[in-house]
Residue, then its C-alpha position, 0 to 999 in steps of 0.5 A: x423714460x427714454x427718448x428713442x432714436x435710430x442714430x444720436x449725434x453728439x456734437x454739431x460741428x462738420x462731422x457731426x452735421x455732415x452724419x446726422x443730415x445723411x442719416x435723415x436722407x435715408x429716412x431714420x430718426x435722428x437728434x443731435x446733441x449741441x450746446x454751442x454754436x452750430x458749424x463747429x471750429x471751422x466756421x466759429x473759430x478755424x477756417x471760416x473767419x480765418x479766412x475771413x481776416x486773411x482777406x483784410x491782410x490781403x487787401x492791406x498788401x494790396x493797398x500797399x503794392x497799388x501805388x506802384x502801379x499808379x493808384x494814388x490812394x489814402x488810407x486811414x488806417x484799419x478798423x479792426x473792431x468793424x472788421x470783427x464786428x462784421x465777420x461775427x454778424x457773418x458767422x452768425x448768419x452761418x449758424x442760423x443756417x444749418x440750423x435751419x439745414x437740420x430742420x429742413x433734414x428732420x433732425x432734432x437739435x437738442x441744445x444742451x451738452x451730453x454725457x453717456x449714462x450707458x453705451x445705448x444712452x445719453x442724457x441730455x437737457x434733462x433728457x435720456x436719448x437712446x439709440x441704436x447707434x450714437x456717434x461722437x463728433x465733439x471735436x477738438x480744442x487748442x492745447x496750452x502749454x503746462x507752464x507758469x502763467x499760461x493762462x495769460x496767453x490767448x489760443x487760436x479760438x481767442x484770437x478771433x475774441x479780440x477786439x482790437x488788435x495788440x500792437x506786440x504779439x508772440x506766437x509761440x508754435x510751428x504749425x501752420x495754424x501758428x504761421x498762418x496767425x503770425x502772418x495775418x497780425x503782420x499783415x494787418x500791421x502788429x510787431x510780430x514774433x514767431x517762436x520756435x522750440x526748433x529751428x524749423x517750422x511745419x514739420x509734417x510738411x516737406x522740407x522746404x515748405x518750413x523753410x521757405x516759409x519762414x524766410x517770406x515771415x522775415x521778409x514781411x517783418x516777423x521776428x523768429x526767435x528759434x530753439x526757444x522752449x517756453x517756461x513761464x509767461x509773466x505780466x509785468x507792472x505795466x501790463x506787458x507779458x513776458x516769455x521765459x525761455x527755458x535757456x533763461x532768454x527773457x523774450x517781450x514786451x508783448x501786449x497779446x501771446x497767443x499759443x499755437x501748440x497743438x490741440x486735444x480731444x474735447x471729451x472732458x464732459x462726456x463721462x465716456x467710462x460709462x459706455x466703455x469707450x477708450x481713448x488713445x494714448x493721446x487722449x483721442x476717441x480710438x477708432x478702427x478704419x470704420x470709425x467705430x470705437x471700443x464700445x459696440x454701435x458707438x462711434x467717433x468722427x472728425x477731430x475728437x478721432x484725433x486723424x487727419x484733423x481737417x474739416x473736408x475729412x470729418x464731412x467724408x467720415x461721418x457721410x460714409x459712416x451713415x451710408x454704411x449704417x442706414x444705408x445698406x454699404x456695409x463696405x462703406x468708409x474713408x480711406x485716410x491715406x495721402x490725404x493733402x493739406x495746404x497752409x496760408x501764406x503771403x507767397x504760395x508755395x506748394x505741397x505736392x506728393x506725400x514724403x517729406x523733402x520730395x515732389x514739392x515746388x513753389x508756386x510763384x505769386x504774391x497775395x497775403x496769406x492766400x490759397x489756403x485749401x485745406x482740400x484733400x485728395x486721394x492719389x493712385x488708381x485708375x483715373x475711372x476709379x471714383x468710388x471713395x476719392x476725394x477730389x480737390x478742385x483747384x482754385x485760383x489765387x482770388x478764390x477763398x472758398x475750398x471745395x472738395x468733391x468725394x464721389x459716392x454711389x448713387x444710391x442705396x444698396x439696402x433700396x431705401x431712398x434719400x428724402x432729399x437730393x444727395x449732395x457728397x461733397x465734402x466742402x469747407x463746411x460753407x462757402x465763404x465771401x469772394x475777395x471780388x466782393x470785399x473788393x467792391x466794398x471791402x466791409x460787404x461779406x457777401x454770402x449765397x445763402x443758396x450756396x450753404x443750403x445744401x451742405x452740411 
């Protein structure tokens, strides 16, 4: 016998909950389907304790820089493992508050892992979940290379596992995910080395942004070793891995390689045969422009979509699918087109207009590895035009939170209400500790719980 629902949600990361939450407003039953922690890789393994470390990077360039302007300082190193231990208990605070969001909305939490009995059901904890509608939001995981002895190397998701930072570190990759991992290693002292296949870096970028940013990786001492393909990782007699090359350079000692290489759908376990839903040919969920999948009422959200892989976009997805399913806007979707992005750096150079190599200025200022605003903003309309934009604030240099703003009619055309107050901003799943608050006291991650209550 089958539990019944009006809307299953397959995943708790930002797309999942940002649906789920805006399908309870209107007043259906909903359950979402997670088995591990609440907030997906945002929160547990992205953005949030990236940010998180970035600001321990920044406040060590700062103490740096401070006795040139005539601060007599003494610094005894850094503790990375308190650093950990403190961005953990910080990330768990986050987990226990959405899931007290998904009760305060009425939404069952299931925690167990799904897999599809048929297009209508999923079974679950030992449970059969129908509905009339199910959404996929499983998200993505970090790809390895398919080489010899990688699996000695770590991912992005390891990194944040360390518990003492490795003194000789490669990333291997060009992505800003890559970059920005190598600059926070150096920034809080690590050798590091950036290895490139080619000879740029941040190739969906424009031009300049690859370049500029590898000369200011020099600059802080990154060794960029370029046309340099992966063949083998190997751990010597000592423990030291090693980096084959496949030109035959043998690149090392390192203590820690991490690969930054791209990322796949996670959907190994969703048996997703059974309900008639395909993939593309790059293994993500194919969607159409209202997110719905091969298989009828299934749908599929955020990175396991595999577009635009960016916590804002998967919030304005799966918010905009709810109101088209539950709430009467049969018109209702995400436009994916000139959605921007922004990278991590010592200096901030910036991304502006859409073409490779055009509109793209460097903003002066120092700061390790600030401004990150994965935000996204729609271009082009009428000024007057709100309805589907996503509006990126734009932050200073010292603010770490990321918030973007997507416009939303306000209210339901079909005439059923929101239980609760409608809040459509599609920010970086949370808000994140203010660099003036670990400047007070470095190690405080000061935290509003009042700020997350009422994001997804």
């Amino acid at each position: 016998m089958s539990d019944i629902f009006d809307l299953v949600v397959i995943g708790g990361g930002s797309g999942g909950l940002a649906a789920a939450q805006r399908a309870a407003e209107y007043g259906v039953r909903v359950a979402l389907v997670e088995s591990g922690r609440l907030g997906g890789t945002c929160v547990n393994v992205g953005c949030v304790p990236k940010k998180i470390t970035w600001n321990a990077a920044d406040l060590g360039g700062a103490l740096h820089d401070a006795v040139d302007y005539g601060f007599q300082l003494q610094v005894a190193g850094h503790d990375w493992a308190l650093l950990k231990q403190r961005r953990d208990a910080y990330i768990l605070r986050l987990n226990e508050l959405y899931a007290a969001n998904l009760a305060r909305h009425q939404v069952e939490l299931v925690r167990a892992r799904a897999s599809f009995v048929d297009a209508g059901t999923v079974s679950a904890a030992g449970r059969r979940l129908s509905a009339a509608h199910i959404i996929i939001a499983t998200g993505g995981r970090p790809r390895r290379p398919l080489i010899p002895g990688t699996e000695l190397g770590i991912t992005s998701d390891g990194f944040f596992e360390l518990s003492q930072r490795p003194q000789r570190v490669a990333v291997v990759g060009s992505s800003y995910i890559a970059l920005e991992l190598a600059g926070i290693f150096a920034g809080l002292g690590a050798d590091t080395t950036l290895v490139l296949r080619g000879d740029t870096a941040l190739k969906t970028f424009d031009d300049m942004l690859g370049e500029a940013t590898l000369s200011m990786l020099r600059e802080e001492g990154v060794d960029i070793v370029l046309h340099a393909s992966p063949a083998a990782l190997a751990r010597g007699a000592d423990g030291a891995l090693e980096l084959r090359a496949r030109d035959g350079r043998r690149l090392g000692p390192f203590d820690c390689v991490l690969w930054a290489v791209g990322r796949v759908a996670a959907v190994e376990d969703l048996a997703l045969g059974r309900a008639g839903v395909a993939l593309d040919i790059q293994g993500f969920i194919a969607t159409d422009l209202y997110q719905a999948s091969s298989a009828e009422r299934i749908y599929a959200v955020g990175d396991v979509a595999g577009r635009a892989q960016l916590t804002p976009v998967a919030i304005a997805a799966g918010r905009r699918l709810a109101d088209r399913l539950f709430g009467g806007q049969s018109d209702r979707r995400l436009d994916y087109e000139n959605i921007h992005r922004s990278r991590a750096a010592h200096r901030r150079p910036a991304r502006r207009g859409s073409g490779r190599g055009r509109d793209a200025a460097g903003v002066r200022g120092r700061g390790a590895h600030g401004g990150d605003q994965e935000g996204l903003r729609r271009h082009g309309g009428d000024s007057s035009d709100f309805c589907g934009r996503i509006r990126h604030h734009a932050l200073n240099t010292q603010a770490l939170p990321l918030r973007s703003l997507s416009a939303a009619s306000t209210g339901a055309v079909s005439g059923r209400r929101p239980r609760h107050r409608r809040n459509d901003s599609a920010a970086c799943s949370t808000s994140m500790p203010q660099p003036c608050s670990a400047r007070a006291h470095p190690c405080r991650l000061a935290h509003s719980t009042k700020a997350v209550a009422d994001l997804p």
